[in-house]
BAKOL-396392 format. One record per atom (N, C-alpha, C, CB): residue in three letters; x, y, z. Coordinates in steps of 0.1 Angstrom, whole numbers, plus 5000, padded with zeros to 4 digits. Glycine has a CB too. Layout:
BEGIN
AlaXYZ ...
END
This chain:
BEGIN
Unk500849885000 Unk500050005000 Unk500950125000 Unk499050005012 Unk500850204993 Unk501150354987 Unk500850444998 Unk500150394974 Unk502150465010 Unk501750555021 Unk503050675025 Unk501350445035 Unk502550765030 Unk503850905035 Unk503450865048 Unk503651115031 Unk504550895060 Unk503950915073 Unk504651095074 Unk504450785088 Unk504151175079 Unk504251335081 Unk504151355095 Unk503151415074 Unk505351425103 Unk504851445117 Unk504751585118 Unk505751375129 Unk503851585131 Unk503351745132 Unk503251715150 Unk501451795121 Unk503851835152 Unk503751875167 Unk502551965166 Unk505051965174 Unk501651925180 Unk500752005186 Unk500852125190 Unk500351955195 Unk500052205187 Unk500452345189 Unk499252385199 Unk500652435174 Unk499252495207 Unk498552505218 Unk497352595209 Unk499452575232 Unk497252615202 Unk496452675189 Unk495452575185 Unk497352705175 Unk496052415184 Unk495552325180 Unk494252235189 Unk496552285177 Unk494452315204 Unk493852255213 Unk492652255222 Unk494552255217 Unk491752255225 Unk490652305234 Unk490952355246 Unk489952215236 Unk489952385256 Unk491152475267 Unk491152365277 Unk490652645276 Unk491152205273 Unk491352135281 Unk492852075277 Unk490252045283 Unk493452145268 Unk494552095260 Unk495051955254 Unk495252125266 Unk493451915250 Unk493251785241 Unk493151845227 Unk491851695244 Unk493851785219 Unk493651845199 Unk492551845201 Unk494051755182 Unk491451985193 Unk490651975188 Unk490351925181 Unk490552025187 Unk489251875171 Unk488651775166 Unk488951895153 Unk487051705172 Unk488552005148 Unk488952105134 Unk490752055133 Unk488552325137 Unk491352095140 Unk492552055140 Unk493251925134 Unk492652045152 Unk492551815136 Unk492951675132 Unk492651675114 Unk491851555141 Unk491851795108 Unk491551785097 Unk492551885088 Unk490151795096 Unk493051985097 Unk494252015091 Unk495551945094 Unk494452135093 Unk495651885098 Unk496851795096 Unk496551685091 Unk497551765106 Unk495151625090 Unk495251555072 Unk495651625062 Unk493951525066 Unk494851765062 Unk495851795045 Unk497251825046 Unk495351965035 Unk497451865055 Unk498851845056 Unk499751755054 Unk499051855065 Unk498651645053 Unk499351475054 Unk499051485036 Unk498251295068 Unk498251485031 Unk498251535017 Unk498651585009 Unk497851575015 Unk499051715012 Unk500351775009 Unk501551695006 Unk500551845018 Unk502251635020 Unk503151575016 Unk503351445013 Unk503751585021 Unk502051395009 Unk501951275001 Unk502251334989 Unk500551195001 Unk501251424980 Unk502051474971 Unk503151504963 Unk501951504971 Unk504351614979 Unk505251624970 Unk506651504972 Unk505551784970 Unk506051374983 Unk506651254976 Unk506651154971 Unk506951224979 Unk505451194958 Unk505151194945 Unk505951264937 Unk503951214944 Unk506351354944 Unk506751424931 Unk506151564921 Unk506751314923 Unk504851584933 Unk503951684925 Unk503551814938 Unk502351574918 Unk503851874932 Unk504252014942 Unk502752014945 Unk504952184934 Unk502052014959 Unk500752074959 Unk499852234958 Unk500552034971 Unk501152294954 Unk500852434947 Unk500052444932 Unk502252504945 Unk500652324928 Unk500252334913 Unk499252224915 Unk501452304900 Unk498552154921 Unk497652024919 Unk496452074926 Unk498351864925 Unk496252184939 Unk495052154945 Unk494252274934 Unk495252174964 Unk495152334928 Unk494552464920 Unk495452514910 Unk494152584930 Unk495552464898 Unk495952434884 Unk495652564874 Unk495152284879 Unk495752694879 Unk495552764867 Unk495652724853 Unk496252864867 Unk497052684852 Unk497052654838 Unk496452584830 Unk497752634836 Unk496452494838 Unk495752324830 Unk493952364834 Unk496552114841 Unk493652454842 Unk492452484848 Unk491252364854 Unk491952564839 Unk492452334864 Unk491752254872 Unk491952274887 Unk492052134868 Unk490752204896 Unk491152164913 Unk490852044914 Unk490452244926 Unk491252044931 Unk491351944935 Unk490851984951 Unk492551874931 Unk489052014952 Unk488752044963 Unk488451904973 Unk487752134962 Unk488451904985 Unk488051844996 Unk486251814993 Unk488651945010 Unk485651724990 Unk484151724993 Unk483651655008 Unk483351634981 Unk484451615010 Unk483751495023 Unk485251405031 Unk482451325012 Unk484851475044 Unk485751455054 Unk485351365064 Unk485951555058 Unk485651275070 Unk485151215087 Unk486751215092 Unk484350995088 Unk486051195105 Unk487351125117 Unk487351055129 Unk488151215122 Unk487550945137 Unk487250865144 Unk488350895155 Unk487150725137 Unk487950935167 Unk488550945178 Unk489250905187 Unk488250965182 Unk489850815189 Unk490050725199 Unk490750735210 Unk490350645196 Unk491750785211 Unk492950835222 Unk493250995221 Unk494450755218 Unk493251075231 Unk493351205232 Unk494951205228 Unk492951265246 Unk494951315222 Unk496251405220 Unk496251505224 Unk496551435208 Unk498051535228 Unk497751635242 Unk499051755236 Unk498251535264 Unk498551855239 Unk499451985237 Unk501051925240 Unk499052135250 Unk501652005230 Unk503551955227 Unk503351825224 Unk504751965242 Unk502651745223 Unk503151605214 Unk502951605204 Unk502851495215 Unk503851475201 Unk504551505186 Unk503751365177 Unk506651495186 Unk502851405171 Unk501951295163 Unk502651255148 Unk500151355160 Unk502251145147 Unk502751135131 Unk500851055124 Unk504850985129 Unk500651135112 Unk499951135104 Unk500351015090 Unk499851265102 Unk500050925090 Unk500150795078 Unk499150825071 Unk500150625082 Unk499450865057 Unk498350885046 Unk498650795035 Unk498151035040 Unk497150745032 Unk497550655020 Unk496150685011 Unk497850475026 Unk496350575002 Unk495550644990 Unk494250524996 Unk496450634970 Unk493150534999 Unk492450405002 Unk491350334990 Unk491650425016 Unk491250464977 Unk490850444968 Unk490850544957 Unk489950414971 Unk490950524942 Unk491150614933 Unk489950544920 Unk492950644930 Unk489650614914 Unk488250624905 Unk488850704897 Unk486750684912 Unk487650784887 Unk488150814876 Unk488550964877 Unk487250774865 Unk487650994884 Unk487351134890 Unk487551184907 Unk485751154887 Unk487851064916 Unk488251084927 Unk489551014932 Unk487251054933 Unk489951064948 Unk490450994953 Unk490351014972 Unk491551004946 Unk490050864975 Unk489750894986 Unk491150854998 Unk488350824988 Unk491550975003 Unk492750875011 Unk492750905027 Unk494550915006 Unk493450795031 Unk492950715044 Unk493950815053 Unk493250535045 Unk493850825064 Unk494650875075 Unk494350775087 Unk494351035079 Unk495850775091 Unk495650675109 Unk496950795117 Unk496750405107 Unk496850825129 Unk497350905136 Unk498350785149 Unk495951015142 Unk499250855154 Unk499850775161 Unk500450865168 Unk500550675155 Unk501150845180 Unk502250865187 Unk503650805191 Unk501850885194 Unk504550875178 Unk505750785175 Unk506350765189 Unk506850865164 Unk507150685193 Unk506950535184 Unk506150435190 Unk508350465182 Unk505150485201 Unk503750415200 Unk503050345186 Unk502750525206 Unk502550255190 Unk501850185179 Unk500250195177 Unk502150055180 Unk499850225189 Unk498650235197 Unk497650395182 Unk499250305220 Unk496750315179 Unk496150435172 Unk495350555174 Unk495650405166 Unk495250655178 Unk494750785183 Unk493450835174 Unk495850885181 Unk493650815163 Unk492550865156 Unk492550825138 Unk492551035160 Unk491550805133 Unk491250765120 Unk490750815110 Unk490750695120 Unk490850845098 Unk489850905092 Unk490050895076 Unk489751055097 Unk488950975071 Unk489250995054 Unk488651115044 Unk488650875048 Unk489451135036 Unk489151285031 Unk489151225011 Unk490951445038 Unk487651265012 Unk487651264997 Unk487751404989 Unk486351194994 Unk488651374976 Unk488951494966 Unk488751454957 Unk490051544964 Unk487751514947 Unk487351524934 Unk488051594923 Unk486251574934 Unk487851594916 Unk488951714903 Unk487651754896 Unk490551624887 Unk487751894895 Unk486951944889 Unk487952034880 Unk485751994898 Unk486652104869 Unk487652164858 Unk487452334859 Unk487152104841 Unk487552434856 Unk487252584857 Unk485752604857 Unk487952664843 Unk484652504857 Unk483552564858 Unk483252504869 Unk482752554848 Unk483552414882 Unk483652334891 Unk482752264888 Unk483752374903 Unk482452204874 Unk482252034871 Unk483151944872 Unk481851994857 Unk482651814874 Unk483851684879 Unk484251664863 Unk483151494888 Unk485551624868 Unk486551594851 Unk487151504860 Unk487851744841 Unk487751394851 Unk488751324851 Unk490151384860 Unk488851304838 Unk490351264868 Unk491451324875 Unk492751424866 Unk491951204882 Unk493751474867 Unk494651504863 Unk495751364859 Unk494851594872 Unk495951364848 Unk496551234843 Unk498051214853 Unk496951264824 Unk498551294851 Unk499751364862 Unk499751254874 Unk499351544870 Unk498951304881 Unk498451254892 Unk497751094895 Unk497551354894 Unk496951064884 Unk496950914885 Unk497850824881 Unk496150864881 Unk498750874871 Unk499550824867 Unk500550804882 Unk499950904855 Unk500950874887 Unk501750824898 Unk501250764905 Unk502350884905 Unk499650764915 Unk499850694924 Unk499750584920 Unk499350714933 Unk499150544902 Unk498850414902 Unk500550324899 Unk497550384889 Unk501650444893 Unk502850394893 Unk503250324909 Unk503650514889 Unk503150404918 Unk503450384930 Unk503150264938 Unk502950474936 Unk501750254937 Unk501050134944 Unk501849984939 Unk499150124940 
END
């Protein structure tokens, strides 16, 4: 399976005032984990989530996340993203959270992205882009 792990320290920004991660929080460090799935692929996420040229995106439609173990201000999580499915027009990828080098899982989730084209109808993914992860897998 086709996966980045990305770590990200908790930031006290990130937290409720009980200094557990907020739950908005856990979904920016999915894209975060997205991001650098991308650019170790090889594809700069500057140019893929919003493609002037080629005039395309690649917005977020549908997000969850599954909670299980609190995360606590100053620790240092690591984010495993993988691809858990790709279609013609989507891709949906998986996130599992951890606390290195715990094994124990903290939280779960998945963020679907569509490609749409300059009129935000769905188009076909960016060839670019499937072409690698299906290289990858």
């Amino acid at each position: 399976m086709l996966s980045n792990k990305t770590q990200v320290r908790v930031r006290f920004g990130d937290t409720d005032p009980y200094g557990i991660v907020y739950f908005v929080s856990y979904f920016r460090y999915c894209h975060r984990g997205i991001e650098e799935f991308l650019r170790n692929l090889g594809l700069p996420p500057e140019t893929m989530f919003r493609n002037r040229k080629e005039k395309f995106g690649l917005p977020i439609v549908a997000a969850d996340c599954r909670f299980l173990i609190p995360a606590r201000y100053g620790e240092l999580l690591e984010v495993e993203t993988s691809v858990k499915e790709i279609k013609e027009k989507v891709i949906v990828f998986q996130f599992r959270f951890y606390r290195p080098p715990e094994t124990a899982l903290l939280a779960e989730g998945t963020a679907t992205i569509v490609a749409i084209d300059h009129t935000w109808k769905a188009r076909a993914l960016p060839e670019v882009l499937a072409e690698k992860i299906r290289e990858a897998k």
